[in-house]
Kinemage of the C-alpha trace (Angstrom):
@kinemage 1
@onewidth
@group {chain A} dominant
@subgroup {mainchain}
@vectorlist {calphas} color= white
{ca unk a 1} P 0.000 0.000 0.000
{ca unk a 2} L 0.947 3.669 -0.565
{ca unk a 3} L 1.602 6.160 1.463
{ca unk a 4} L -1.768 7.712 2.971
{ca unk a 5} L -2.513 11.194 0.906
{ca unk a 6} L -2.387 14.721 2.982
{ca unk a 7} L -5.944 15.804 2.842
{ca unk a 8} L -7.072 19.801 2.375
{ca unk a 9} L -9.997 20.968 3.937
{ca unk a 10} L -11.301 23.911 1.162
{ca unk a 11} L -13.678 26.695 2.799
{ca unk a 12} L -16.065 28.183 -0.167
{ca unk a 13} L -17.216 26.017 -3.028
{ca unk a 14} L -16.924 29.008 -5.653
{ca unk a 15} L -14.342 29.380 -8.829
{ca unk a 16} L -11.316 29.304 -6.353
{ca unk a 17} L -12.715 26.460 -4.757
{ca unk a 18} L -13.453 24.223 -6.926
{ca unk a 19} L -9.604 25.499 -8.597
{ca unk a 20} L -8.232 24.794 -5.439
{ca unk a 21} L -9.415 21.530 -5.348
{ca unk a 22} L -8.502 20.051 -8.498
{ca unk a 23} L -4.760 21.780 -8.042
{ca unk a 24} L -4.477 19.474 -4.839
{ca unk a 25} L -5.486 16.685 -6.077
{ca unk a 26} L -3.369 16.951 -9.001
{ca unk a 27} L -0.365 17.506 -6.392
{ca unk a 28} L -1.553 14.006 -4.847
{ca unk a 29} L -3.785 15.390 -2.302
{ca unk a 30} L -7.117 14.490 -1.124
{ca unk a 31} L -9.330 17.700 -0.837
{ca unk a 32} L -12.802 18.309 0.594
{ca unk a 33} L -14.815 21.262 -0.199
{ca unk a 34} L -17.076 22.924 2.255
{ca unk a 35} L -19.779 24.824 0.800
{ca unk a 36} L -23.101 26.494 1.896
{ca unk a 37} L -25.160 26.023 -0.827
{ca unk a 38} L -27.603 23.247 -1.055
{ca unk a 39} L -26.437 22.140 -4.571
{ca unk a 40} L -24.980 22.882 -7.435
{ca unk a 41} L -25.803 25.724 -9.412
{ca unk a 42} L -28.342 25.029 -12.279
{ca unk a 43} L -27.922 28.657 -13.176
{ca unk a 44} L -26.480 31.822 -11.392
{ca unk a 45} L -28.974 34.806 -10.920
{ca unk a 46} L -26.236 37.274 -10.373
{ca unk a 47} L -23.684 35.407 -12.053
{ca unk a 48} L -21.792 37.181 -14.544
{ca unk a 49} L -19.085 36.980 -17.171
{ca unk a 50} L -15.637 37.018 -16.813
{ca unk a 51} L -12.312 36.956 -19.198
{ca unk a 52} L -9.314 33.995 -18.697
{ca unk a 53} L -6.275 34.947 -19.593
{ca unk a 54} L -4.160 33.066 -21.061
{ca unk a 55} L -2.235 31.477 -18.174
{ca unk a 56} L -5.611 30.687 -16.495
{ca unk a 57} L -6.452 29.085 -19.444
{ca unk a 58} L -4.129 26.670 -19.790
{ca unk a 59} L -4.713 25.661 -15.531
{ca unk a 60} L -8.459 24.462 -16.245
{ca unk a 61} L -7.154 23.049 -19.654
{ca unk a 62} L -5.057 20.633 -17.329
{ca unk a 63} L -7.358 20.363 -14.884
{ca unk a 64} L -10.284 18.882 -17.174
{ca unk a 65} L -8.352 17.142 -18.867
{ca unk a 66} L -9.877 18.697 -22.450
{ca unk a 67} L -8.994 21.819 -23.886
{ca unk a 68} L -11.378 21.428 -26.482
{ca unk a 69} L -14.231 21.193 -23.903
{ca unk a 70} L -13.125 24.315 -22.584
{ca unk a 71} L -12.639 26.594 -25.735
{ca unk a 72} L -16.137 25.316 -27.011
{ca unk a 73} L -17.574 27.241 -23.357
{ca unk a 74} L -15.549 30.348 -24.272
{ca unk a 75} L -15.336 33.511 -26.849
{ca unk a 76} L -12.070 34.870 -27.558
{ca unk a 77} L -11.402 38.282 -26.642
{ca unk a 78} L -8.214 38.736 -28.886
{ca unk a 79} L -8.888 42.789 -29.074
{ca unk a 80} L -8.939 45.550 -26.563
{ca unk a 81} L -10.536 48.528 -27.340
{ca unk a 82} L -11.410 51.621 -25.169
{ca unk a 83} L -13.188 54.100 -26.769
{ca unk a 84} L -14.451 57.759 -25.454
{ca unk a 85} L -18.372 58.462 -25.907
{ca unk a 86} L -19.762 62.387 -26.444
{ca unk a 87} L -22.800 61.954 -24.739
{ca unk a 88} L -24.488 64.892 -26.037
{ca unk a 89} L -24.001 63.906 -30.098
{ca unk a 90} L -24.021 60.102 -29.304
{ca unk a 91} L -20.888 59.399 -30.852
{ca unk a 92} L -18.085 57.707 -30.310
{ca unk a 93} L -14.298 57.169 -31.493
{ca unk a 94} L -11.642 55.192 -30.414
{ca unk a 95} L -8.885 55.907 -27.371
{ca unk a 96} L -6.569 52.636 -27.958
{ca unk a 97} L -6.720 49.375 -29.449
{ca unk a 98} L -5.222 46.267 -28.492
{ca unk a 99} L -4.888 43.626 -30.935
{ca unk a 100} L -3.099 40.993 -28.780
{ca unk a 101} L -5.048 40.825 -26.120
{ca unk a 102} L -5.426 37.158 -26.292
{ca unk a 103} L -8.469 36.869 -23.881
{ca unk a 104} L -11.324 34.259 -23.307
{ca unk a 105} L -14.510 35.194 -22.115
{ca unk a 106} L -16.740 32.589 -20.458
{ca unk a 107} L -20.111 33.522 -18.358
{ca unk a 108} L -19.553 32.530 -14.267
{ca unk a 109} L -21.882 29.533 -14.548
{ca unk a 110} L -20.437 27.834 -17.615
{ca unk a 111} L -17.072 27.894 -16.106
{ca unk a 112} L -18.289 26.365 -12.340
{ca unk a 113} L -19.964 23.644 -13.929
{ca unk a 114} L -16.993 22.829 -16.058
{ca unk a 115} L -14.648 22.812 -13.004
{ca unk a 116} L -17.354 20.654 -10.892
{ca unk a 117} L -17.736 18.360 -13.409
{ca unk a 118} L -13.975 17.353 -13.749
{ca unk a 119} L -13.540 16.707 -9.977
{ca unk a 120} L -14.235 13.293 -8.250
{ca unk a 121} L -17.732 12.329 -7.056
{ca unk a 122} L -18.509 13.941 -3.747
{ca unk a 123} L -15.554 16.193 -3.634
{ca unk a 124} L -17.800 18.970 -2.656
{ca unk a 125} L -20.173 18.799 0.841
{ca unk a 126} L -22.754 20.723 -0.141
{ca unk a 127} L -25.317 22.764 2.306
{ca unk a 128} L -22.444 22.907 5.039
{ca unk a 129} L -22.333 26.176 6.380
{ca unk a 130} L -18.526 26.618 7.555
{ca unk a 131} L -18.792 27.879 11.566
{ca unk a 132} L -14.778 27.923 12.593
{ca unk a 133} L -11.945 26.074 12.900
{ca unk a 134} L -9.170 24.788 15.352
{ca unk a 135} L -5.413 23.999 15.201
{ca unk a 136} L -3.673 21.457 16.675
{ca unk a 137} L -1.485 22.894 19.381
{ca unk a 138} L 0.897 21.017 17.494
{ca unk a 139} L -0.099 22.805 14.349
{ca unk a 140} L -0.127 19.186 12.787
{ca unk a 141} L -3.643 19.159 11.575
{ca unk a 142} L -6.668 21.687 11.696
{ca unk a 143} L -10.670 21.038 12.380
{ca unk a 144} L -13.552 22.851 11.031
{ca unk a 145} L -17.196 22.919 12.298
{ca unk a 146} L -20.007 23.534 9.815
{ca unk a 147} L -23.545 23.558 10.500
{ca unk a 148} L -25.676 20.780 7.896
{ca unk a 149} L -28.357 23.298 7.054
{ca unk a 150} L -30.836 20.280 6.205
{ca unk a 151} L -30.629 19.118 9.711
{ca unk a 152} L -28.989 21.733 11.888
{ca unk a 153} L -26.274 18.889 12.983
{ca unk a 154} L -22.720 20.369 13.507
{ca unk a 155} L -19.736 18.018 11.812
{ca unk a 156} L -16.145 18.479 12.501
{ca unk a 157} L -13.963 17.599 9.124
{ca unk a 158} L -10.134 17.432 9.997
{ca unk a 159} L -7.406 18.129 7.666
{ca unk a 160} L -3.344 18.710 7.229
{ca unk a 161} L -4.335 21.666 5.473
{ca unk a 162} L -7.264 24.148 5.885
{ca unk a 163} L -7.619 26.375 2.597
{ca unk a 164} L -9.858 29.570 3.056
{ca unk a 165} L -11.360 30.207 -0.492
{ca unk a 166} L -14.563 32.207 1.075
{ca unk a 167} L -14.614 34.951 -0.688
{ca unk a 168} L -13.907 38.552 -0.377
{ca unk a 169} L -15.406 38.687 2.858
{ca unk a 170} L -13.656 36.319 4.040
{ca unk a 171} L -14.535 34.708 8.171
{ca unk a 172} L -10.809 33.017 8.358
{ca unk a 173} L -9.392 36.020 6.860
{ca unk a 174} L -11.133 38.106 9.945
{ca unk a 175} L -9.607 35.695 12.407
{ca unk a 176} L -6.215 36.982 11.411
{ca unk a 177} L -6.929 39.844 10.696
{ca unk a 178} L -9.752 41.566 12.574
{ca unk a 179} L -9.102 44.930 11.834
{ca unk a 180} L -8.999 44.141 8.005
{ca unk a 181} L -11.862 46.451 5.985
{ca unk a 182} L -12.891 46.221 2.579
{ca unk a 183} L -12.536 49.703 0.731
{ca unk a 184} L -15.829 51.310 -1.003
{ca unk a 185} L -14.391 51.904 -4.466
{ca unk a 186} L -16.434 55.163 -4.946
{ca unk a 187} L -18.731 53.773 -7.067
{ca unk a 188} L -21.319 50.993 -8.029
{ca unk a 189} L -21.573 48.900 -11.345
{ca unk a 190} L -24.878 47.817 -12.876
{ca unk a 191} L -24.849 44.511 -14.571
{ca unk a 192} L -26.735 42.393 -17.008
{ca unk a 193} L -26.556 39.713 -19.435
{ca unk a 194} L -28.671 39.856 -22.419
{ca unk a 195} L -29.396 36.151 -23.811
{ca unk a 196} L -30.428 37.175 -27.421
{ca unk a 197} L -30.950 33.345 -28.671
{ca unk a 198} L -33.833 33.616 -31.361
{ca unk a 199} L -33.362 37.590 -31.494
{ca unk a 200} L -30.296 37.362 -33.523
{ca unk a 201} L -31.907 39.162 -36.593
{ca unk a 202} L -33.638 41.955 -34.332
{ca unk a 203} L -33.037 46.169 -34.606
{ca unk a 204} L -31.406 45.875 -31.403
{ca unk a 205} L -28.648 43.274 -31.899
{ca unk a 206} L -28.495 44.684 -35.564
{ca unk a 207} L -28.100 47.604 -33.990
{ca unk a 208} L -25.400 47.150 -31.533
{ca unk a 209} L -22.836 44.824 -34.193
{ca unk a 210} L -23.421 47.759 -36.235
{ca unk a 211} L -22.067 50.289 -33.023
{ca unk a 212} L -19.767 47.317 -31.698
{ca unk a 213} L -18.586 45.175 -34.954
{ca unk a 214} L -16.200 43.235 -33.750
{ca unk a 215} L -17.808 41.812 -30.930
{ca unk a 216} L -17.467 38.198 -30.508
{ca unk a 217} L -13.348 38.592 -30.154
{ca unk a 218} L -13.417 41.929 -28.568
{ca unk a 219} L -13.628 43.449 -25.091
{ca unk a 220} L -15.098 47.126 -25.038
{ca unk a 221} L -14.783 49.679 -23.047
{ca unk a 222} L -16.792 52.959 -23.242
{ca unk a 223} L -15.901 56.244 -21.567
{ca unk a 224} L -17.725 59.237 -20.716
{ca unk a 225} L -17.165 61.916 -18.377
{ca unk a 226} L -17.308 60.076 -15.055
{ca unk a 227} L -18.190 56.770 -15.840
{ca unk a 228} L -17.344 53.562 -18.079
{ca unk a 229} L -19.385 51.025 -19.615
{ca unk a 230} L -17.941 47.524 -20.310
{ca unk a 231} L -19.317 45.241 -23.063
{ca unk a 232} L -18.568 41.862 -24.790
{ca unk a 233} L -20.057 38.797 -26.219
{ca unk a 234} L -20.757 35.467 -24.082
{ca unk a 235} L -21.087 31.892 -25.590
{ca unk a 236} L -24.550 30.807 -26.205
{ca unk a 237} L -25.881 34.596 -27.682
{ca unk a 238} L -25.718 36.334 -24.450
{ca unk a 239} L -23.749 39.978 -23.881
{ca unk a 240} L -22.669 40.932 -20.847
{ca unk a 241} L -22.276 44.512 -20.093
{ca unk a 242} L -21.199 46.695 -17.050
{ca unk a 243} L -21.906 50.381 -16.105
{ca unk a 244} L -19.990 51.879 -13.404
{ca unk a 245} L -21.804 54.769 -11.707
{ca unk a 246} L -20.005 57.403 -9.417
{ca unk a 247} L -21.751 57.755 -5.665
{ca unk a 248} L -22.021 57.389 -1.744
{ca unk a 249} L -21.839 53.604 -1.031
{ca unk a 250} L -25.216 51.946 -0.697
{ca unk a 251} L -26.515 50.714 1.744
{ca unk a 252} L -26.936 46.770 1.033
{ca unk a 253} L -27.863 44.078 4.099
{ca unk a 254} L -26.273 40.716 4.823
{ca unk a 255} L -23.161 38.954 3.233
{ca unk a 256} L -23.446 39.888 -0.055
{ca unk a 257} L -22.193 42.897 -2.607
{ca unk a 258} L -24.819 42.236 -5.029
{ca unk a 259} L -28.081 44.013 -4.457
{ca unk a 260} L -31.577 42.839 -6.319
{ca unk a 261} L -32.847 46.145 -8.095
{ca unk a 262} L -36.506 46.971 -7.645
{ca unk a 263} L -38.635 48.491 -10.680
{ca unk a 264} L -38.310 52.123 -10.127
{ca unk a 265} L -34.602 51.970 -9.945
{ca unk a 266} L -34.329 50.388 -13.073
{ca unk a 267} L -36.574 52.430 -14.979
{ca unk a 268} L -34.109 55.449 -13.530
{ca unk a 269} L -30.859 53.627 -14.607
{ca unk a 270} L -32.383 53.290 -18.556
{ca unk a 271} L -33.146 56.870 -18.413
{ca unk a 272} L -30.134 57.847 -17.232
{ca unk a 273} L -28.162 55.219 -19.790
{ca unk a 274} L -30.220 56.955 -22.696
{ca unk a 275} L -28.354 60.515 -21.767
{ca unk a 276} L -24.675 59.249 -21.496
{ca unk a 277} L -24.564 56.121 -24.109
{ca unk a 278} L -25.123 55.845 -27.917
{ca unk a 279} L -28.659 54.257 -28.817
{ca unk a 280} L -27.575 50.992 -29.366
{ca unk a 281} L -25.761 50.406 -25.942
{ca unk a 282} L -28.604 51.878 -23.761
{ca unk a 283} L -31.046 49.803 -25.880
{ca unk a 284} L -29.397 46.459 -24.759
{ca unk a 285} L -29.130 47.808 -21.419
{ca unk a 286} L -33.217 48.296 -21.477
{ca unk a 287} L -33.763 44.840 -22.974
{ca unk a 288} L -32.088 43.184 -20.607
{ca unk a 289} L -34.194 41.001 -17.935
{ca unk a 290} L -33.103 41.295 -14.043
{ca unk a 291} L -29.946 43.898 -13.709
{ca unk a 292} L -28.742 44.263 -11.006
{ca unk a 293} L -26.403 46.088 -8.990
{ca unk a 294} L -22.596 44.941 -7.984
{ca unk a 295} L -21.302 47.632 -5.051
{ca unk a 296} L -17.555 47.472 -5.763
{ca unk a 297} L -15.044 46.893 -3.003
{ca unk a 298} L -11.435 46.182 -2.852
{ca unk a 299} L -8.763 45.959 0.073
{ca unk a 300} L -5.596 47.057 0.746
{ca unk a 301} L -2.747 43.958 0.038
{ca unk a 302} L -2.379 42.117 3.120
{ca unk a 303} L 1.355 41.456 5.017
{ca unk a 304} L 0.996 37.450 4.771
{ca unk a 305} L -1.341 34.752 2.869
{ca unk a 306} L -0.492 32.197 5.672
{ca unk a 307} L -0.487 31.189 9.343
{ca unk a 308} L 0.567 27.973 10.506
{ca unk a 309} L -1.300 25.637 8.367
{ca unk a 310} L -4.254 28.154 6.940
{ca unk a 311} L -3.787 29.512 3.654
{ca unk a 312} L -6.016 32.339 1.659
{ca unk a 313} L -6.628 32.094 -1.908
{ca unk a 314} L -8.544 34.096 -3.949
{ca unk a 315} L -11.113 37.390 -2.752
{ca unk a 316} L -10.014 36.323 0.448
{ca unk a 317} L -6.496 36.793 -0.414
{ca unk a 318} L -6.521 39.914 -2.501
{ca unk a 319} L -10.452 41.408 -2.778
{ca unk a 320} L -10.016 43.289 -6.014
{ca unk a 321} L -11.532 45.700 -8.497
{ca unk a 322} L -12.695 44.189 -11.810
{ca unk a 323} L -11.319 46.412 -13.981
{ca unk a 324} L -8.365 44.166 -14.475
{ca unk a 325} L -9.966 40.886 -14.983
{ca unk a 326} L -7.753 39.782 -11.997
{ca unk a 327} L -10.235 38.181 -9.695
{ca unk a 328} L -11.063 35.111 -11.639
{ca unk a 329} L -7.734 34.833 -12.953
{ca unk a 330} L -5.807 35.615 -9.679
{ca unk a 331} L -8.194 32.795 -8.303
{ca unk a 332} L -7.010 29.842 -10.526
{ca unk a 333} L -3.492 30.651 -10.517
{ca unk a 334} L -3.283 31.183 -6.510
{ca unk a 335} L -4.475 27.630 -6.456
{ca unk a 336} L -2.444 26.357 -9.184
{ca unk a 337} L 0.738 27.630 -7.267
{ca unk a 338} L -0.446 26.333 -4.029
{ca unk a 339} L -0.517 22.937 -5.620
{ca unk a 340} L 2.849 23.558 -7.311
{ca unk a 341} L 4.499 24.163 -4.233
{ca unk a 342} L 2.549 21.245 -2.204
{ca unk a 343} L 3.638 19.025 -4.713
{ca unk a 344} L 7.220 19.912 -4.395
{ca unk a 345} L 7.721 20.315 -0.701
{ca unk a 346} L 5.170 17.144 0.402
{ca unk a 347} L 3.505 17.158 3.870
{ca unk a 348} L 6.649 16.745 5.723
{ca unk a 349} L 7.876 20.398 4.476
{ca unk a 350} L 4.164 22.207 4.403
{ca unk a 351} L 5.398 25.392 5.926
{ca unk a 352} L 8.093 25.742 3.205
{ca unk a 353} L 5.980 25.025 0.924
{ca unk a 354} L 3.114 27.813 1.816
{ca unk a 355} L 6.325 30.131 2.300
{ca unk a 356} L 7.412 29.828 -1.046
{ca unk a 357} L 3.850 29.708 -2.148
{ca unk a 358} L 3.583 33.369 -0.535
{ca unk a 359} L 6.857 34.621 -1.609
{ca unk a 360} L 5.483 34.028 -5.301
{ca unk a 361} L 2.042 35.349 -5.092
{ca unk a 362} L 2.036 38.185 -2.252
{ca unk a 363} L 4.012 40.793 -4.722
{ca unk a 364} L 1.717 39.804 -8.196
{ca unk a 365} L -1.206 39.802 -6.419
{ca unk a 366} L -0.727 42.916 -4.142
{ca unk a 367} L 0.718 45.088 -7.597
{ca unk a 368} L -2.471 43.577 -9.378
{ca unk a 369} L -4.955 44.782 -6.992
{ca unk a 370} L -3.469 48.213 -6.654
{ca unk a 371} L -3.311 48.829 -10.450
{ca unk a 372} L -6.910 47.664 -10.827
{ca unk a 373} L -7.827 50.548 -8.227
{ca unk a 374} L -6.015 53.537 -9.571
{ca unk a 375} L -7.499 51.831 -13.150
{ca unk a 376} L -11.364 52.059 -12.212
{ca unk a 377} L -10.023 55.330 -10.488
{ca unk a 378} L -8.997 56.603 -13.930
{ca unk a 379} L -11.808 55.258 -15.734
{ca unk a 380} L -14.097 56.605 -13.402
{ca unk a 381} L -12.691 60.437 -13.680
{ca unk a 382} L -11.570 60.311 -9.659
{ca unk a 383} L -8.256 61.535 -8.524
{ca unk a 384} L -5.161 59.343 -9.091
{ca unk a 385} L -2.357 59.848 -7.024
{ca unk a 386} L -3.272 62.877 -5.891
{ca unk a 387} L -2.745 63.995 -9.353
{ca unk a 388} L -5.598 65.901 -11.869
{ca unk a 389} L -8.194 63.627 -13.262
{ca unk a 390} L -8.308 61.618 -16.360
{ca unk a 391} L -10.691 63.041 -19.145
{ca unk a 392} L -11.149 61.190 -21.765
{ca unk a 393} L -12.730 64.089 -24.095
{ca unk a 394} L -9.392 65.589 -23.805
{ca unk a 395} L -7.309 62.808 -23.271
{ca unk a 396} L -3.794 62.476 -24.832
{ca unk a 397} L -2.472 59.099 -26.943
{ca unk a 398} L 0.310 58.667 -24.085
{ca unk a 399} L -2.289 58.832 -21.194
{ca unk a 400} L -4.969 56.783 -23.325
{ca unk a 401} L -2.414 54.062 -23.381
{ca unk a 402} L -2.797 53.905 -19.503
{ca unk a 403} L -6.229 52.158 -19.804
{ca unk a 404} L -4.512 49.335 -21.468
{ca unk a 405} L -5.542 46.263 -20.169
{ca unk a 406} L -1.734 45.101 -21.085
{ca unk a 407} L -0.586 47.845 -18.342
{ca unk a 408} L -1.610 45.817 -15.527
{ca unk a 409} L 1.744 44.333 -13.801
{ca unk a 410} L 2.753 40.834 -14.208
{ca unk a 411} L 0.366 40.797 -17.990
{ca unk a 412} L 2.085 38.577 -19.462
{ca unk a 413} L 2.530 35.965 -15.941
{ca unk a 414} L 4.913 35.847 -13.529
{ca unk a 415} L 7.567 33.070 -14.526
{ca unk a 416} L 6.806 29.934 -12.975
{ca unk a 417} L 6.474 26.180 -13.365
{ca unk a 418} L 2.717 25.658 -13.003
């Protein structure tokens, strides 16, 4: 008989996750997933879409086992584009273009169930609500309660590793940290996806390829004074657009950053998209069913990722603007380090293993989350720096080139062996 496997105990049954999981087991560990929900997701109400790049890409490639499978789930976003919008002659013209962007969009759903599907039968405990956690005074193992929300029973599940993948705000991350806060961005994005499937011929998808013609390989960005809209094509005819809106920070109950919008404040937000966007763009925004409204939070880069054996990945790690496309991304390749350096350290060297794990991610993932911040800063027309304001009616070539996606640090991927 082998040696018995280490075994991972993963808080949050999200993208990182799920990530997290497969990474471990491909490092030869056994990995349990703890996650609140009673199932999996047949759908995601507030789910949303989100772009892989191409390091991310090649992770869940390996991880499923089919790259095909993957690819025919995504739409490639080869081209960048940021354009500025006169909102009084509904026009617009281009700020910068990115041709090698290199990109895959995928809608939040799509790539969950792909992930779930690829792991091992009962990986994931589902309708366990995670409640805290113990280590050994020997810091040999660790033991989380969870409360089965069927029954109200409280298990303990004991690992050689506990992984906190629970999001941006985070319990384990609090126990560490307790005087952590998340940072209100300054503004709010509303978000939709339109499925279009049977529409394909109608004025308003004519009408926005007409405005937007290369999308279906191309991210968007619009600007206006103050704000920025975000638009690109999903797989299976759905677009998924953003709108961030400048304001006081809402105020939104429970756990969640999301917030359901009720009639009247919808009917407000397709008024007000009718002023600032060209036709097309505000008509997609007012055909699509259920927006609803993200309230956009990051935090500050935190002075460790572990303690003893407890490791953050993803929002819990590094809660983070979107206007990089770093949260999904940052997600996957946190875990597929963590199982790069499990694998080569083993059990018997764990704490080497999370401190090299650390040393690699803590600078990419704190220069990330920073540049996305001063980036939906720019975007937004708030100060930078302390500096003047970004305008994009008057902006210059060498200060459009800031928006760049291709700006952000570490683009290209830190080298590594994962």
């Amino acid at each position: 008989m082998g040696a018995k496997k280490p075994v991972a105990v993963v808080v949050g049954g999200s993208i990182a996750g799920l990530s997290c999981a497969h990474a471990l087991i491909s490092a030869g560990w056994r990995a349990t997933v703890i996650e609140k929900t009673a199932g999996p997701p047949s759908g995601s109400p507030t789910g949303a879409g989100l772009g892989l790049d191409p390091q991310s890409l090649r992770l869940v490639c390996r991880w499923t086992s089919d790259p095909n499978f993957l690819h025919a789930a995504t739409v490639p976003l080869s081209i960048d584009i940021n354009r500025v919008t006169d909102s009084k002659r509904k026009v617009s013209r281009t700020l910068t273009r990115d041709e090698g962007f290199n990109f895959r969009a995928a809608h939040w759903a799509d790539l969950h169930c792909i992930l779930l599907r690829a792991l091992p039968p009962e990986t994931v405990v589902w309708g366990h609500q995670f409640l805290s956690f113990d280590v050994s005074n020997d810091k040999s193992f660790v033991v989380t309660k969870s409360r089965v929300l069927l029954t109200d029973e409280v298990v303990e599940i004991a690992g050689d590793l506990l992984v906190a993948a629970d999001g941006c705000l985070s319990s384990i991350r609090r126990h560490f940290l307790p005087n952590f806060k998340l940072r209100y961005s300054g503004y709010s994005a509303w978000r939709g996806i339109l499925d279009f499937t049977g529409k394909e011929s109608s004025d308003a998808i004519v009408g926005v390829r007409r405005a937007y013609p290369e999308l279906g390989d191309c991210l968007y960005f619009d600007l206006a004074t103050g704000t920025h809209c975000v638009l690109y094509e999903l797989k299976g005819k759905r677009l998924n657009w953003l709108w961030y809106v400048n304001g006081p920070e809402p105020e939104h109950k429970g756990s969640s950053v999301m917030i359901k919008a009720g009639n009247d404040m919808i009917q407000k937000m397709h008024e007000e998209a009718e002023k600032v966007w060209v036709p097309e763009l505000s008509r997609i925004m007012k055909e699509t069913e259920e927006p609803f409204v993200n309230v956009i939070y990051d935090g500050d880069p935190l002075p460790r990722l572990f303690w003893d054996n407890v490791v953050l990945i993803g929002d819990a790690a590094h809660p983070t603007t979107p206007h990089g496309l770093r949260s999904t991304n940052m997600s996957i390749q946190d875990a597929g380090i963590l199982g790069y350096c499990l694998e080569k350290w083993g059990l018997e060297h764990l704490s080497m293993a999370l401190e090299e794990f650390q040393t690699i991610r803590l600078p990419v993932v704190s220069k990330q989350v920073l540049h996305s911040r001063e980036l939906g800063r720019r975007k937004q027309g708030l100060v930078v720096n302390d500096q003047e304001t970004f305008d994009p009616m008057t902006a210059t070539r060498e200060d459009s080139l800031q928006l760049q996606q291709r700006r952000m640090p570490y683009f290209e991927g830190k080298p590594c062996t994962i």
